[in-house]
C-alpha positions as CSV (number, residue, x, y, z in Angstrom):
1,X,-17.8,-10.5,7.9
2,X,-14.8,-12.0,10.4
3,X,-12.7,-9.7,10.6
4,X,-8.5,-10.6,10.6
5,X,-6.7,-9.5,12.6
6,X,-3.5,-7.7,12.8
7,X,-0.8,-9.8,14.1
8,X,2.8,-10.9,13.1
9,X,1.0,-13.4,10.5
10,X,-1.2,-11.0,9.0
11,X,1.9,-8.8,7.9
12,X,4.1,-11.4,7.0
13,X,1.3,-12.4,4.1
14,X,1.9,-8.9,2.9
15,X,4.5,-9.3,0.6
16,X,5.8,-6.0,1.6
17,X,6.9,-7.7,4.7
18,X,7.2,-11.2,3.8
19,X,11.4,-11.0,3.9
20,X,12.0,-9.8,6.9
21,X,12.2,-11.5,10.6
22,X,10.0,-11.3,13.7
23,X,11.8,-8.8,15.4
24,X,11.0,-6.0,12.6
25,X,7.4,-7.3,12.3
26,X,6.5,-6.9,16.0
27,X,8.4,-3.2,15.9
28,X,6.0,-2.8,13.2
29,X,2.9,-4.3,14.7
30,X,3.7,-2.2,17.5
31,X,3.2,1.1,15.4
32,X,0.3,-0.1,13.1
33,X,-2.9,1.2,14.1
34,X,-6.3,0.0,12.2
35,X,-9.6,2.1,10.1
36,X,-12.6,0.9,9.6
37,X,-14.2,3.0,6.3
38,X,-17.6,2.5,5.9
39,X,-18.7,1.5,2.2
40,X,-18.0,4.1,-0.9
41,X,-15.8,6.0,2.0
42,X,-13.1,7.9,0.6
43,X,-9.8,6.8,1.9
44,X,-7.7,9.5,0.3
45,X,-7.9,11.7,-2.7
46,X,-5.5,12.1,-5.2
47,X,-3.2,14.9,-4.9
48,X,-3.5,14.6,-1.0
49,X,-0.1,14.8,0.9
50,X,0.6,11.1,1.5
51,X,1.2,10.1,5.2
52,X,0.4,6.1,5.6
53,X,0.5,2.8,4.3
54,X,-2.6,0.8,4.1
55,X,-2.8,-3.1,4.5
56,X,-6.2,-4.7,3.8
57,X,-7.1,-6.9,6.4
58,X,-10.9,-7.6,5.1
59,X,-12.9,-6.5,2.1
60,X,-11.8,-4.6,-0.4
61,X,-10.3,-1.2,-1.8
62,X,-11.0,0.4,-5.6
63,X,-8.2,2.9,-6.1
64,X,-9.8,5.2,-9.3
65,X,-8.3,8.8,-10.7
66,X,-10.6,11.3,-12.4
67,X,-9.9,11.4,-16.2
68,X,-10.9,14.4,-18.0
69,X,-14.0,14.3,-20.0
70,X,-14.6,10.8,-19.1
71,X,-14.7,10.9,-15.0
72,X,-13.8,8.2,-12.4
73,X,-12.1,5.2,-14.1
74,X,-10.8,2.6,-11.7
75,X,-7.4,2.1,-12.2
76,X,-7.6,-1.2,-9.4
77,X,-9.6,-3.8,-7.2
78,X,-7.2,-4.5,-4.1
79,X,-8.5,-7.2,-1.7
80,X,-7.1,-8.5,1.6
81,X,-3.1,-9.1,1.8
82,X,-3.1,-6.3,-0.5
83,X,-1.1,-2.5,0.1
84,X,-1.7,0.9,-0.9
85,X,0.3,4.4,-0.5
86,X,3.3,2.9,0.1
87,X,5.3,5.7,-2.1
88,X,4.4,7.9,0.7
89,X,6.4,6.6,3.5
90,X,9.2,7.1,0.9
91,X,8.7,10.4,-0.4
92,X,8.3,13.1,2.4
93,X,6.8,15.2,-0.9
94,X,4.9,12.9,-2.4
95,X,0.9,14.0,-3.4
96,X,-1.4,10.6,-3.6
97,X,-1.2,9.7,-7.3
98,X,-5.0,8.1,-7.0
99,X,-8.4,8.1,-5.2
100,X,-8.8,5.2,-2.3
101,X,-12.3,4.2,-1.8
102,X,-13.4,1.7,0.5
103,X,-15.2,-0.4,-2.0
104,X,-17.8,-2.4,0.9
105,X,-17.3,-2.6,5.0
106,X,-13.7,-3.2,4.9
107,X,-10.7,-3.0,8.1
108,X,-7.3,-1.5,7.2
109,X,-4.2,-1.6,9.1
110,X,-2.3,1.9,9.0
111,X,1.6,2.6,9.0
112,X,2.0,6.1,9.3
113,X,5.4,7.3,7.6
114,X,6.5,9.7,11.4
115,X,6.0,6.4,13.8
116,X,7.7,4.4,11.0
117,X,10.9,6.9,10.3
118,X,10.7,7.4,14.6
119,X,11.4,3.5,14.4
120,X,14.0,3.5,11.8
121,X,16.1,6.4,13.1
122,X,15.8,4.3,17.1
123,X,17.1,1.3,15.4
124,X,19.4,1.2,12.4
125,X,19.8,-2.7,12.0
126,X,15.8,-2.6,11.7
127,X,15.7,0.4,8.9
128,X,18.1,-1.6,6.6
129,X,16.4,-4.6,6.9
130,X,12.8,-3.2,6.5
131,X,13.9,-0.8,3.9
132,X,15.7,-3.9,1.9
133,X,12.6,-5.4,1.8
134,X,10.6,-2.5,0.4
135,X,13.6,-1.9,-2.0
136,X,13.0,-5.4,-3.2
137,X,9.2,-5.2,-3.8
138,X,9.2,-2.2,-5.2
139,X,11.9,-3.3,-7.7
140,X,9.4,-6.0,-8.9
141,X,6.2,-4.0,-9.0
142,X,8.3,-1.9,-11.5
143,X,9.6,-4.2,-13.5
144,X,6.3,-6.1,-13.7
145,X,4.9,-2.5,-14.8
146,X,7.5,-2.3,-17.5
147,X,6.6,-5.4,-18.6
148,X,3.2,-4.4,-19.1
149,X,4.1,-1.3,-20.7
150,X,6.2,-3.3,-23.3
151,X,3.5,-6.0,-23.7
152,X,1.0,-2.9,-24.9
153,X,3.4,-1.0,-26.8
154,X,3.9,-4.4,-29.0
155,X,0.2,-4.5,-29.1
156,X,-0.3,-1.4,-30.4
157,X,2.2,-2.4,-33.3
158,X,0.2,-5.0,-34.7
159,X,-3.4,-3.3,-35.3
């Protein structure tokens, strides 16, 4: 496997960071470090404290939870371009939701939430601009959740 590699190009094809200009992606870049899991490796476990962001950069991720009476049900497949944990650079208090697994050899770039905030607090114009961005993605993942939810709730009313 080729790995990619982590460069301005690599985040900007994360559409957590797709918005926002060079200047904030090499302040980024410059405070993203990388993880390589081996296969089946356990990432983080749900109810952890949440400290990081994750960007695949190769292979893939299976985030799971452990359902009562049932056991592990994967809950998602992410491959490259994809991002998990985000919720914990936003919430200081936030416990990881899900299981992250590394689901084959795969390469991660990490954001930790201290280096990010130690950014933000240096340079304001930055903070607004990066945290518009995540604002804005985050506002379509929920909607596109609701959507879902409303899709399977009419569903339901039909059978």
């Amino acid at each position: 496997m080729s790995w990619k590699f982590l460069d301005i190009s690599t985040l900007r094809d994360v559409d957590l960071f797709a918005g926002i200009s060079d200047r904030a992606l090499e302040s980024l870049l410059a405070i993203t470090t990388t993880l390589h899991p081996k296969p089946a490796e356990l990432i983080f476990r749900e109810g952890d404290a949440g400290n990081a962001l994750y960007i695949i950069l190769d292979g893939e991720v299976r985030i799971s939870k452990d359902i009562h009476g049932v056991g592990e049900e994967a809950l998602a497949f992410l491959k490259a371009g994809s991002y998990f944990g985000e919720m914990a650079l936003l919430d200081e208090h936030a416990r990881r939701s899900a299981h992250a697994i590394a689901g084959g050899t795969c390469h991660l770039g990490v954001l930790e939430r201290d280096a990010l905030l130690k950014l933000m607090r240096d340079d304001r114009d930055l903070a607004n601009e990066i945290l518009w961005s995540f604002v804005a993605t985050l506002s379509a993942r929920l909607r596109e959740s609701n959507e879902k939810i409303a899709f399977f709730a009419m569903s339901n009313m039909f059978e």
